[in-house]
PyMOL Python script that loads the backbone (N, CA, C, O; Angstrom):
from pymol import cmd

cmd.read_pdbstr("""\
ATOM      1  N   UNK A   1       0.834  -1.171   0.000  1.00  0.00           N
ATOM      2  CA  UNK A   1       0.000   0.000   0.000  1.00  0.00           C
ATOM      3  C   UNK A   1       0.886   1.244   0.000  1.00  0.00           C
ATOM      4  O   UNK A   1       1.924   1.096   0.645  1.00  0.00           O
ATOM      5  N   UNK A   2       0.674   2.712  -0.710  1.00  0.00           N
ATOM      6  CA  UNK A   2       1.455   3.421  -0.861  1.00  0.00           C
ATOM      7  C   UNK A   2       0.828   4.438   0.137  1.00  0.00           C
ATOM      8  O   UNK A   2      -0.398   4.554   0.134  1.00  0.00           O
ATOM      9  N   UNK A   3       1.556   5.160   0.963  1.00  0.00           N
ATOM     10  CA  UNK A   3       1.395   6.458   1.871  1.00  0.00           C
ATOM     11  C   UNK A   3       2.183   7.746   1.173  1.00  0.00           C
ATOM     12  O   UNK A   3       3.397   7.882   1.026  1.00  0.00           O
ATOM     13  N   UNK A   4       1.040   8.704   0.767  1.00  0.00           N
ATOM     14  CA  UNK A   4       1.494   9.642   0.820  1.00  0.00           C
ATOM     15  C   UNK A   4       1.610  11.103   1.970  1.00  0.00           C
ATOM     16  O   UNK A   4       0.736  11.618   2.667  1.00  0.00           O
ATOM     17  N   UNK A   5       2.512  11.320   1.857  1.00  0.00           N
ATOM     18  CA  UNK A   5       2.806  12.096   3.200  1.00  0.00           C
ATOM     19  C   UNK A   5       2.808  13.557   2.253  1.00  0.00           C
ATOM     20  O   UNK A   5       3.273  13.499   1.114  1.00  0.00           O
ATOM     21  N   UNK A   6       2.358  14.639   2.697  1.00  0.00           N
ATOM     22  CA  UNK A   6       1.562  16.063   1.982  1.00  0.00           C
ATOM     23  C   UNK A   6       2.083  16.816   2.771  1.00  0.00           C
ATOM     24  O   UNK A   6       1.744  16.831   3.955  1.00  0.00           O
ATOM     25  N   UNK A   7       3.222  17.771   2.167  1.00  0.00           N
ATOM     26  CA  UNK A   7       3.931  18.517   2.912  1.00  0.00           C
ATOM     27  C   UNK A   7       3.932  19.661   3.569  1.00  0.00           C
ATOM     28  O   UNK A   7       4.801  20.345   4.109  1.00  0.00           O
ATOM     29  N   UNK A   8       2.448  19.761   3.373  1.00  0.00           N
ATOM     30  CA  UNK A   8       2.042  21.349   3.916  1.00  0.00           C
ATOM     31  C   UNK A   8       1.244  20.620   5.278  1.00  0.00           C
ATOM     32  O   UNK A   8       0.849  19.460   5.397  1.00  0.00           O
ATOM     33  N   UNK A   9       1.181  21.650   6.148  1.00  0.00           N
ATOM     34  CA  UNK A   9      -0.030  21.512   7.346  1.00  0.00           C
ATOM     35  C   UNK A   9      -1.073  22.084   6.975  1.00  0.00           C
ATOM     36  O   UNK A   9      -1.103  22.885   6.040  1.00  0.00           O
ATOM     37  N   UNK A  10      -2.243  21.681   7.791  1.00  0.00           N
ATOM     38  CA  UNK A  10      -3.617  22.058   7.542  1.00  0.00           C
ATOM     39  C   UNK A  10      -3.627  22.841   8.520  1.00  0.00           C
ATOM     40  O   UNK A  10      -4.608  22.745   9.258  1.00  0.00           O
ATOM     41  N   UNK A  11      -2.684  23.757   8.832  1.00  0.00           N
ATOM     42  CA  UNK A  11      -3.418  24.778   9.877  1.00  0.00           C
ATOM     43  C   UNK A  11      -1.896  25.599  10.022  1.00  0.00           C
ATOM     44  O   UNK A  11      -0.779  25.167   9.735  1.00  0.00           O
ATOM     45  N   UNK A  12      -2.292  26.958  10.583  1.00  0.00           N
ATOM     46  CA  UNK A  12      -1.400  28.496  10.985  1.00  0.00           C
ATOM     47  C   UNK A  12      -1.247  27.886  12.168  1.00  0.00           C
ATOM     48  O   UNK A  12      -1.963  26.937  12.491  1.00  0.00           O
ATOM     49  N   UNK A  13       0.073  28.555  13.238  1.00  0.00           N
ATOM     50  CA  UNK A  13      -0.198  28.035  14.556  1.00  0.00           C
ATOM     51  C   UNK A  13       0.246  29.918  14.783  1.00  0.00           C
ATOM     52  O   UNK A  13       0.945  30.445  13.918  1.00  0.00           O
ATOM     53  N   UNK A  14      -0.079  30.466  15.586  1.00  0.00           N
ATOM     54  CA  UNK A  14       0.331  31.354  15.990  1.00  0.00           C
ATOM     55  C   UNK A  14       1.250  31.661  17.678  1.00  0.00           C
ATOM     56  O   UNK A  14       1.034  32.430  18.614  1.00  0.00           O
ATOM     57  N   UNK A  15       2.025  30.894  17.473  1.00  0.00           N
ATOM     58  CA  UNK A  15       2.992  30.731  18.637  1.00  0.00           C
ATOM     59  C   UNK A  15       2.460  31.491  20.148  1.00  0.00           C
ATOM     60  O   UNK A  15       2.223  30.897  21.200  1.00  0.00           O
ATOM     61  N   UNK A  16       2.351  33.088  19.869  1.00  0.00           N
ATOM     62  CA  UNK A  16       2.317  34.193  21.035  1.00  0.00           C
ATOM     63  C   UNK A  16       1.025  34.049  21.388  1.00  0.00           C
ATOM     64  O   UNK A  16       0.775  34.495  22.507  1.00  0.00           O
ATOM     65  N   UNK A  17      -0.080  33.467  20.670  1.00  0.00           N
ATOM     66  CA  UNK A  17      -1.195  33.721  21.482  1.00  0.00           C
ATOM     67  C   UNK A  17      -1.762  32.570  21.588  1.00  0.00           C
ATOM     68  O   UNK A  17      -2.983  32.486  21.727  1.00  0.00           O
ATOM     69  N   UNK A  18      -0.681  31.125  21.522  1.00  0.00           N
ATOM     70  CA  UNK A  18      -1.325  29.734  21.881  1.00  0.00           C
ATOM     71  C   UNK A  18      -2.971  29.753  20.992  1.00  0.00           C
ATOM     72  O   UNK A  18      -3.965  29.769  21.718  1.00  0.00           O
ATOM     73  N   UNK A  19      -3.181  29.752  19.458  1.00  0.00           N
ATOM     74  CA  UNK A  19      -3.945  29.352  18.728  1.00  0.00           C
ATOM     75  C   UNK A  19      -3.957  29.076  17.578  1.00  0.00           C
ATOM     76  O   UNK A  19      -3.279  29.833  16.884  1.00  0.00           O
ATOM     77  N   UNK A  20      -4.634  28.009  16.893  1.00  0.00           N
ATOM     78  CA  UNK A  20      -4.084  27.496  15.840  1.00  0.00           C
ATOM     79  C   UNK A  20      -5.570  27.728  14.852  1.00  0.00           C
ATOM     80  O   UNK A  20      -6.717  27.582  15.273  1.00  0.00           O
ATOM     81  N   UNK A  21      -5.100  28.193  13.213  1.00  0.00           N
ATOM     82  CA  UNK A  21      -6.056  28.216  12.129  1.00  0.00           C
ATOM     83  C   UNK A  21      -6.100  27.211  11.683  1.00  0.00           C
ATOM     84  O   UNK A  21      -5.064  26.738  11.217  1.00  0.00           O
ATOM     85  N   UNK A  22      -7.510  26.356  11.636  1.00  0.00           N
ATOM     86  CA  UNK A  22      -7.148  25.160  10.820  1.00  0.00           C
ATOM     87  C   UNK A  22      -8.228  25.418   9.412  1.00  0.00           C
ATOM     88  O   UNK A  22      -9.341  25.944   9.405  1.00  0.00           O
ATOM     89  N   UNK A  23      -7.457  24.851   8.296  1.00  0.00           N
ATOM     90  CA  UNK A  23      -7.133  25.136   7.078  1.00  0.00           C
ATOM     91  C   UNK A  23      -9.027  24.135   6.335  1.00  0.00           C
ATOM     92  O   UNK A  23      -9.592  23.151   6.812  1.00  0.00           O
ATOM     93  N   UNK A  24      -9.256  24.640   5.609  1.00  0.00           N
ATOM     94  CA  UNK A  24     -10.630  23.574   5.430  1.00  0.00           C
ATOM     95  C   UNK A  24     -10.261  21.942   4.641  1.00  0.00           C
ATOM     96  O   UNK A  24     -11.045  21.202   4.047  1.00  0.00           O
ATOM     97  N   UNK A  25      -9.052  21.791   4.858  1.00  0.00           N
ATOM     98  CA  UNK A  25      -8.714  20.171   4.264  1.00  0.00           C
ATOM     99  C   UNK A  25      -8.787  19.642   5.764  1.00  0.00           C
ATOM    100  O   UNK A  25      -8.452  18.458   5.762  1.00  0.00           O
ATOM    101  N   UNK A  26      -9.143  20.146   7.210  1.00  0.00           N
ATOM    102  CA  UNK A  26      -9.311  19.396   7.968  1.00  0.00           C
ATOM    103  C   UNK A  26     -11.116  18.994   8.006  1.00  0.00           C
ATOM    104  O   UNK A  26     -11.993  19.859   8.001  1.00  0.00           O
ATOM    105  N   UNK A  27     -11.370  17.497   8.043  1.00  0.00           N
ATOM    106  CA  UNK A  27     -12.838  17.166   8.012  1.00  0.00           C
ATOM    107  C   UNK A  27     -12.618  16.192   8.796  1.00  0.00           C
ATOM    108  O   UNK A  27     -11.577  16.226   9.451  1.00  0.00           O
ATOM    109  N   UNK A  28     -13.554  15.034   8.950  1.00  0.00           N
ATOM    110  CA  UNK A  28     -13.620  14.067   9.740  1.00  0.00           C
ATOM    111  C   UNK A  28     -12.874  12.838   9.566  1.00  0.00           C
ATOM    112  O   UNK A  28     -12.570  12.067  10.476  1.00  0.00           O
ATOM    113  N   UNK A  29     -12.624  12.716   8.441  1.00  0.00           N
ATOM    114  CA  UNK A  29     -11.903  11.401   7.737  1.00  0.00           C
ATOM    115  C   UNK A  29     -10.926  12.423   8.055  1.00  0.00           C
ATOM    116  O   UNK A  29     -11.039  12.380   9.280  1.00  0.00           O
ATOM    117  N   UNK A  30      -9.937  13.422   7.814  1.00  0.00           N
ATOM    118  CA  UNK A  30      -9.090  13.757   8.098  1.00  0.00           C
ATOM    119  C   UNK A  30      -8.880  14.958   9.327  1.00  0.00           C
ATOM    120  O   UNK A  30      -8.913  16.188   9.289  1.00  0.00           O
ATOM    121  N   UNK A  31      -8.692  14.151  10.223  1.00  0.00           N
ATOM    122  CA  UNK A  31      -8.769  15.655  11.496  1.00  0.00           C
ATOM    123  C   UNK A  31      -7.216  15.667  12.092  1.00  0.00           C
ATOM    124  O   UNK A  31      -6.340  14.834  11.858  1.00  0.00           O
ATOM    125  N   UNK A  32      -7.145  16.608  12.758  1.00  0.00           N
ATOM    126  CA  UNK A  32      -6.106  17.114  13.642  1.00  0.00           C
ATOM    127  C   UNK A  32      -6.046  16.356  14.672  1.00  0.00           C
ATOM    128  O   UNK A  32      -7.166  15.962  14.998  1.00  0.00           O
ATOM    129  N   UNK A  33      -5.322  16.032  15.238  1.00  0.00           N
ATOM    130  CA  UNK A  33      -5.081  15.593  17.073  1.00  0.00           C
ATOM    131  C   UNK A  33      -4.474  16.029  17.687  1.00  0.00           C
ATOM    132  O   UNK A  33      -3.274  15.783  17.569  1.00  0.00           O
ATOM    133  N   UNK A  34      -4.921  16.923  18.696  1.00  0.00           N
ATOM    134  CA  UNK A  34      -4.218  17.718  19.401  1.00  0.00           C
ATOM    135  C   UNK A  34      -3.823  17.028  20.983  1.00  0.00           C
ATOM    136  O   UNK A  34      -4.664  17.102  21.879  1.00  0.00           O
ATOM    137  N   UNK A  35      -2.285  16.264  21.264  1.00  0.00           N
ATOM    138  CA  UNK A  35      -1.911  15.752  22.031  1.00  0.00           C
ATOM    139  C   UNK A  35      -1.479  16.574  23.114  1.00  0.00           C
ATOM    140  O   UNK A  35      -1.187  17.711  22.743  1.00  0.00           O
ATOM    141  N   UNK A  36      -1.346  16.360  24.325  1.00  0.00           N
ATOM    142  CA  UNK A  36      -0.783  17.472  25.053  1.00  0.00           C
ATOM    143  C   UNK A  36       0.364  16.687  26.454  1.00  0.00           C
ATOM    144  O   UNK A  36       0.062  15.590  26.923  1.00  0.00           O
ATOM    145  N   UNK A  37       1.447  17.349  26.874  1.00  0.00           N
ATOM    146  CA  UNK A  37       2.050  16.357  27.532  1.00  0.00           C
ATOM    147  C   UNK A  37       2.418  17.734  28.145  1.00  0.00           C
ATOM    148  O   UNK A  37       2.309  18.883  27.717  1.00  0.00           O
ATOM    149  N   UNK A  38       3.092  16.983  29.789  1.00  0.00           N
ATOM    150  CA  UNK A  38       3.299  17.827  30.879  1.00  0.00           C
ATOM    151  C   UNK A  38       4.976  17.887  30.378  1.00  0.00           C
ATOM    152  O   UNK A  38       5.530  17.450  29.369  1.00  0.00           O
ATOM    153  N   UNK A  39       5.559  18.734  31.727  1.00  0.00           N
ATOM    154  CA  UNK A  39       6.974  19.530  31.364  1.00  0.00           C
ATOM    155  C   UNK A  39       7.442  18.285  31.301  1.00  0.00           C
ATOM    156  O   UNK A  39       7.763  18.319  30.113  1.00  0.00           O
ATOM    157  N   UNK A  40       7.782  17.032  31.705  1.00  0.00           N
ATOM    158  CA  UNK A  40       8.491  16.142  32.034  1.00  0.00           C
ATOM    159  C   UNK A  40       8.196  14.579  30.995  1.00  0.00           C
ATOM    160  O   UNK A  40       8.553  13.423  31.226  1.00  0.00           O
ATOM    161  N   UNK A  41       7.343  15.204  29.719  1.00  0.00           N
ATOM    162  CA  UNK A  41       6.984  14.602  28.772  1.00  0.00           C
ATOM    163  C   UNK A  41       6.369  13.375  28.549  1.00  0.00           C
ATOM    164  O   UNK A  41       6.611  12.543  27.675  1.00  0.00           O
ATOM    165  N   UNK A  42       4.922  13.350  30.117  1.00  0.00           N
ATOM    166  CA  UNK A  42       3.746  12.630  30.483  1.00  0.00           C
ATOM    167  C   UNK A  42       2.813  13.085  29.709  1.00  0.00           C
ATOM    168  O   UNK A  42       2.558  14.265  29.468  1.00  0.00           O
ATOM    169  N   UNK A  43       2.205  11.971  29.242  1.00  0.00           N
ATOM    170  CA  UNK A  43       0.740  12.080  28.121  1.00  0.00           C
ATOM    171  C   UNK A  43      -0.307  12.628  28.915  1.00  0.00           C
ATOM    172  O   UNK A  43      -0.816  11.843  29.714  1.00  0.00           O
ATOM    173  N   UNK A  44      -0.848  14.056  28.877  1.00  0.00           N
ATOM    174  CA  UNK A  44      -2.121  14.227  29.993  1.00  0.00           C
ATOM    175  C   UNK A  44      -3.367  14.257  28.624  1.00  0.00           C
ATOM    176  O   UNK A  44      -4.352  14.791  29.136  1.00  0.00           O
ATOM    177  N   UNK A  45      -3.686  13.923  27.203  1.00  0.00           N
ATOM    178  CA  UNK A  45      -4.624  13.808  26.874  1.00  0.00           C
ATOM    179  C   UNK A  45      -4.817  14.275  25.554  1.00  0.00           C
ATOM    180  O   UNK A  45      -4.088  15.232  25.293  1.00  0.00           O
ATOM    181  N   UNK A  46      -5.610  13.889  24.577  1.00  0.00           N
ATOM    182  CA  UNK A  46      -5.534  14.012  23.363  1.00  0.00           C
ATOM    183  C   UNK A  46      -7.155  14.711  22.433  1.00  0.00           C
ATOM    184  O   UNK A  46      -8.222  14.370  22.943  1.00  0.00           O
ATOM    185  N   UNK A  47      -7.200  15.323  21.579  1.00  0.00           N
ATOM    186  CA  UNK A  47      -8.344  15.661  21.293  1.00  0.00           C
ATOM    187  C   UNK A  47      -8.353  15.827  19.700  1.00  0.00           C
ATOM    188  O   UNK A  47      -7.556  16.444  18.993  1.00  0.00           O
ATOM    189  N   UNK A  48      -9.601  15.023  19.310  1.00  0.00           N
ATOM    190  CA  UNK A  48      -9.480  15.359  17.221  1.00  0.00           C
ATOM    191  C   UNK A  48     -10.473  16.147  17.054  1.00  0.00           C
ATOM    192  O   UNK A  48     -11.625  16.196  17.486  1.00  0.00           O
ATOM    193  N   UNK A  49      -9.590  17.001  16.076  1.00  0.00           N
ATOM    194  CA  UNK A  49     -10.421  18.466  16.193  1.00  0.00           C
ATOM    195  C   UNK A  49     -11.005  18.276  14.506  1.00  0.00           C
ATOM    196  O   UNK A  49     -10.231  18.285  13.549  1.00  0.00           O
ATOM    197  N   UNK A  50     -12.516  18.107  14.379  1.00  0.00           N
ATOM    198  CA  UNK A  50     -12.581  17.749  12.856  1.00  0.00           C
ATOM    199  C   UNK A  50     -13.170  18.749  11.961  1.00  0.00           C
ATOM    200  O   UNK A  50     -13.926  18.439  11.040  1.00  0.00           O
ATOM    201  N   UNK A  51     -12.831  19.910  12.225  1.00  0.00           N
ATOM    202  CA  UNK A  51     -13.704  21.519  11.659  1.00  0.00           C
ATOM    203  C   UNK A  51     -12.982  22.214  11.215  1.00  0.00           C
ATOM    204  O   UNK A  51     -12.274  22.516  12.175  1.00  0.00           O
ATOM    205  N   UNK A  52     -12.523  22.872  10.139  1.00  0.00           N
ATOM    206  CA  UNK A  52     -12.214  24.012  10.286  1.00  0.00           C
ATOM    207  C   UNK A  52     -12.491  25.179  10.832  1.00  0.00           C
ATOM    208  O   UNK A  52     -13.624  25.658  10.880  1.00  0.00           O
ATOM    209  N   UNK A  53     -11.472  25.703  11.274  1.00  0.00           N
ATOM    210  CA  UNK A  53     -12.151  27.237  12.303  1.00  0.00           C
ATOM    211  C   UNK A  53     -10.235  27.339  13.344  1.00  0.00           C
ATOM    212  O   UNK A  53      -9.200  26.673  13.379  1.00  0.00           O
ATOM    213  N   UNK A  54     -10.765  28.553  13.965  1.00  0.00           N
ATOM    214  CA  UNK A  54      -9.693  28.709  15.012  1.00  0.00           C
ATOM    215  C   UNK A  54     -10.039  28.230  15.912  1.00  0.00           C
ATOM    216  O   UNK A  54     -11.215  27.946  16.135  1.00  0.00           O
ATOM    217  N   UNK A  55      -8.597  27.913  17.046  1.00  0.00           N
ATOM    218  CA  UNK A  55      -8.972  27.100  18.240  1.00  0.00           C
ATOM    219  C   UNK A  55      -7.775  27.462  19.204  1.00  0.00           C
ATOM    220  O   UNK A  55      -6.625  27.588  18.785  1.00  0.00           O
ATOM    221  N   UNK A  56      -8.204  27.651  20.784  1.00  0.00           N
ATOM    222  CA  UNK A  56      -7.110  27.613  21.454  1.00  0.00           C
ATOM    223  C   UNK A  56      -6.455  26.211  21.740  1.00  0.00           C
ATOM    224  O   UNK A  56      -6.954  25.105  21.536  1.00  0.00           O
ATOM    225  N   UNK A  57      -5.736  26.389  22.044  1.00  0.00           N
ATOM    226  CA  UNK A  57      -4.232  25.251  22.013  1.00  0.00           C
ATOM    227  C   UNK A  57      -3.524  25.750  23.589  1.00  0.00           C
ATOM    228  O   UNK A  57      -2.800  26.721  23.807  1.00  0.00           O
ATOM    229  N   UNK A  58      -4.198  24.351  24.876  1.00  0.00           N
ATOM    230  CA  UNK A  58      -3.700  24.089  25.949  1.00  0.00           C
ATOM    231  C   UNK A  58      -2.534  24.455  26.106  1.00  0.00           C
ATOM    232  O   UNK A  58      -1.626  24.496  25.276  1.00  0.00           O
ATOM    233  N   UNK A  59      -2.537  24.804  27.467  1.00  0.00           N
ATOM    234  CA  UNK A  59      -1.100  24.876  27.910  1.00  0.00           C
ATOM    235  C   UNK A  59      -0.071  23.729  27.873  1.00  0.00           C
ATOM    236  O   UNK A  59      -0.237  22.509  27.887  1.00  0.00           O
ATOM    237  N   UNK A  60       0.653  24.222  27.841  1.00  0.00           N
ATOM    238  CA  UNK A  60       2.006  23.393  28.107  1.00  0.00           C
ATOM    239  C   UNK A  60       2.765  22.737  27.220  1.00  0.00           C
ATOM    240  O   UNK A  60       3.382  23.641  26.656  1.00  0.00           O
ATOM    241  N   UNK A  61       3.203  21.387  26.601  1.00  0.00           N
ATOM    242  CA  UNK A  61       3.974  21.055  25.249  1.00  0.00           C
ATOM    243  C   UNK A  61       2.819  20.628  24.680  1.00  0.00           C
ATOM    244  O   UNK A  61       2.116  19.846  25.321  1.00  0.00           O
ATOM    245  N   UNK A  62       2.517  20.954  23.702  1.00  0.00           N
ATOM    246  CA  UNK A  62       1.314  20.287  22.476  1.00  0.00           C
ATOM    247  C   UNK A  62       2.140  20.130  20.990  1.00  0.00           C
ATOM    248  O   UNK A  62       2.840  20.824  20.252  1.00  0.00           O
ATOM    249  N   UNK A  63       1.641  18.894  21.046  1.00  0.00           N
ATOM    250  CA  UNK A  63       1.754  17.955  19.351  1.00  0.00           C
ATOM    251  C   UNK A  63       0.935  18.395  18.354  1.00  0.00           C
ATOM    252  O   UNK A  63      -0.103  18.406  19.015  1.00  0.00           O
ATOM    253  N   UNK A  64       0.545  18.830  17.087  1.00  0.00           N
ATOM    254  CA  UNK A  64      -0.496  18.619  16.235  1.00  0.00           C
ATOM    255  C   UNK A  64      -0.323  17.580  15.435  1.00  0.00           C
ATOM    256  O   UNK A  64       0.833  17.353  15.077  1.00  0.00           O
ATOM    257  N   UNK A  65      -1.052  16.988  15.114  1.00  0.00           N
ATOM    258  CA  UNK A  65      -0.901  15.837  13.755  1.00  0.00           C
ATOM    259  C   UNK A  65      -2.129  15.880  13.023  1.00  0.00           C
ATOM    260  O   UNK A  65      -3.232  16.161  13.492  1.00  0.00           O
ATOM    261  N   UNK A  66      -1.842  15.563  11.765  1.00  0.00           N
ATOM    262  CA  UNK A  66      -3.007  15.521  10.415  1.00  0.00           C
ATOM    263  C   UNK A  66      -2.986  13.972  10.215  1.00  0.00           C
ATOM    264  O   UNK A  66      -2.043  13.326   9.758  1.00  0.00           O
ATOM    265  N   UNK A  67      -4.459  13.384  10.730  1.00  0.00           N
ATOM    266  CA  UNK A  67      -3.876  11.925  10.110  1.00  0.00           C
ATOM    267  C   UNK A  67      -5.380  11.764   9.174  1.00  0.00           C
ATOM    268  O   UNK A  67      -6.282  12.583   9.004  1.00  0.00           O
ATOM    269  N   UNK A  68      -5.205  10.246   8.627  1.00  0.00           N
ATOM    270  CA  UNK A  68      -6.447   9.791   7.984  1.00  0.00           C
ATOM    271  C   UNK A  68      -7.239   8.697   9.172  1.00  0.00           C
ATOM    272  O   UNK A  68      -6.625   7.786   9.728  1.00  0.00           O
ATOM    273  N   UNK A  69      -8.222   8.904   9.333  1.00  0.00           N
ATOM    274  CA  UNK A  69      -9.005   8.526  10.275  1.00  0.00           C
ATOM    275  C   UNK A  69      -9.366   6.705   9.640  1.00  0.00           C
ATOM    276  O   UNK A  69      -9.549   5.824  10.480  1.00  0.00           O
ATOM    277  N   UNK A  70      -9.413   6.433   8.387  1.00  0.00           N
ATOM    278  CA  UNK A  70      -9.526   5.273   7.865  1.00  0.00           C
ATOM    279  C   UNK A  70      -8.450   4.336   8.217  1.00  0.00           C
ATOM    280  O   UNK A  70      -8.719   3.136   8.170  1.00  0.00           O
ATOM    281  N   UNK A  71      -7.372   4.676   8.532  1.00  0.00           N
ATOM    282  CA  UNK A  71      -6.071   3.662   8.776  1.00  0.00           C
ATOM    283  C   UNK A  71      -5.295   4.455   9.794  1.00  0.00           C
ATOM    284  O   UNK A  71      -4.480   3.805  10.449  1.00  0.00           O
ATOM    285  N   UNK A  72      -5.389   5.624  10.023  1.00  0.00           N
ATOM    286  CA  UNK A  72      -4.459   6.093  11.280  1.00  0.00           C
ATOM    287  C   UNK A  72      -3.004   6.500  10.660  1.00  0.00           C
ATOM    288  O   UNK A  72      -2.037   6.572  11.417  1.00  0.00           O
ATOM    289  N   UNK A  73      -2.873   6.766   9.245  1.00  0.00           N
ATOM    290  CA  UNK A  73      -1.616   7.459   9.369  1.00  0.00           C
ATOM    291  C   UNK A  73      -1.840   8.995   8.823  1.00  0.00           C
ATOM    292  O   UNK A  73      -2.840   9.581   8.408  1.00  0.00           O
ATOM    293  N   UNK A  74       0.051   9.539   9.074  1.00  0.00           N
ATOM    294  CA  UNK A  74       0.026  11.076   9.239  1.00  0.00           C
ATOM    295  C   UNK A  74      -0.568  10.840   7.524  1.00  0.00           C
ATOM    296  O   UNK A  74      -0.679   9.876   6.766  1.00  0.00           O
ATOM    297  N   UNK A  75      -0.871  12.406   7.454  1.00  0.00           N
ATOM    298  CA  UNK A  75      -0.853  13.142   6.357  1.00  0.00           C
ATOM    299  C   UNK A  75       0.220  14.338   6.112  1.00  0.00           C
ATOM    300  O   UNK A  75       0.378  14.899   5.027  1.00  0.00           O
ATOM    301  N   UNK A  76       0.795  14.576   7.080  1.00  0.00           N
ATOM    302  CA  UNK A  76       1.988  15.641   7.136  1.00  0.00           C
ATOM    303  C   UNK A  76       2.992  15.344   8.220  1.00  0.00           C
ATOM    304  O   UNK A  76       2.793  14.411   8.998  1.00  0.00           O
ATOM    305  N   UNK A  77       4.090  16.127   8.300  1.00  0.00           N
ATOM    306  CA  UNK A  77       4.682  15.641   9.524  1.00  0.00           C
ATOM    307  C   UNK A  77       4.002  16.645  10.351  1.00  0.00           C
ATOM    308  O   UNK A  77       3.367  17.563   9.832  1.00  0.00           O
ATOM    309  N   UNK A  78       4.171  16.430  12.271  1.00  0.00           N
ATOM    310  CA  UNK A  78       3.871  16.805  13.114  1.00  0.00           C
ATOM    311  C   UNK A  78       3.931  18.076  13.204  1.00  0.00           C
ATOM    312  O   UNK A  78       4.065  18.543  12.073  1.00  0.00           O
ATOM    313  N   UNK A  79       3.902  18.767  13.892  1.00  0.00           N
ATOM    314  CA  UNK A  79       4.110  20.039  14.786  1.00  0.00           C
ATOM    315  C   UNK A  79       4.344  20.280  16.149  1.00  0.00           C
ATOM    316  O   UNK A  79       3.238  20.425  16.669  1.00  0.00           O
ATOM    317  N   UNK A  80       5.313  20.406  17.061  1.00  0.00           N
ATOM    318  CA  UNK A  80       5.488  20.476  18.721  1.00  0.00           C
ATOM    319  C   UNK A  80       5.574  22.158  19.027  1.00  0.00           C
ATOM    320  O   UNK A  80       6.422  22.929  18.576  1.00  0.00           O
ATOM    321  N   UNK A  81       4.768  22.389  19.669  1.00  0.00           N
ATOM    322  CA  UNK A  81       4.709  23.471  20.462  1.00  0.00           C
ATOM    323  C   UNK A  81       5.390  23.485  21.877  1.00  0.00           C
ATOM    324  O   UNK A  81       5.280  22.405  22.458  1.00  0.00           O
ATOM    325  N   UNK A  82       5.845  24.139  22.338  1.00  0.00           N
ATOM    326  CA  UNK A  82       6.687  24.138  23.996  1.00  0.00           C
ATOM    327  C   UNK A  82       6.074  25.340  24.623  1.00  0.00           C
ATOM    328  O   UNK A  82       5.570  26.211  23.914  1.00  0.00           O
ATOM    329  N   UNK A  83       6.095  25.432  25.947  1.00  0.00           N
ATOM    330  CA  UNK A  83       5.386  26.902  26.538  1.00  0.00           C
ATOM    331  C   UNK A  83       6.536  28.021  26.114  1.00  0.00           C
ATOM    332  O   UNK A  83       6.368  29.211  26.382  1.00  0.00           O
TER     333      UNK A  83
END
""", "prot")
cmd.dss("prot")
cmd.show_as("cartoon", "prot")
cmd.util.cbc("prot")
cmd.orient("prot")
């Protein structure tokens, strides 16, 4: 089976005000997951965001990922945010 990996992200992150634009190629078959982990790089919880629109983005280190909801892989590489 072939994976293509799509080198753009589906979303702006705007660093200073902890919020991210997501782009309208995010839908349900393809959503965001917004992971979030404490300073010491413990999993406290994950959320798929399947809309386009803006959104705040939790404190502390956050992951974004674009995957396909049919098989679970990326569509882009990641994104890590740090406080």
């Amino acid at each position: 089976m072939f994976v293509r990996i799509v080198p753009t992200r589906p979303w702006h992150v705007d660093r200073s005000a902890r919020t991210a634009a997501l782009k309208d190629a995010v839908s349900w078959d393809r959503p965001v997951l917004v992971a979030q982990y404490d300073a010491d790089g413990r999993f406290i919880g994950l959320s798929f965001v399947d809309a386009p629109g803006k959104m705040d983005l939790p404190e502390g280190n956050v992951v974004l990922f674009w995957i396909d909801r049919r098989n679970l892989w990326p569509n882009c590489e990641q994104e890590t945010l740090k406080p």
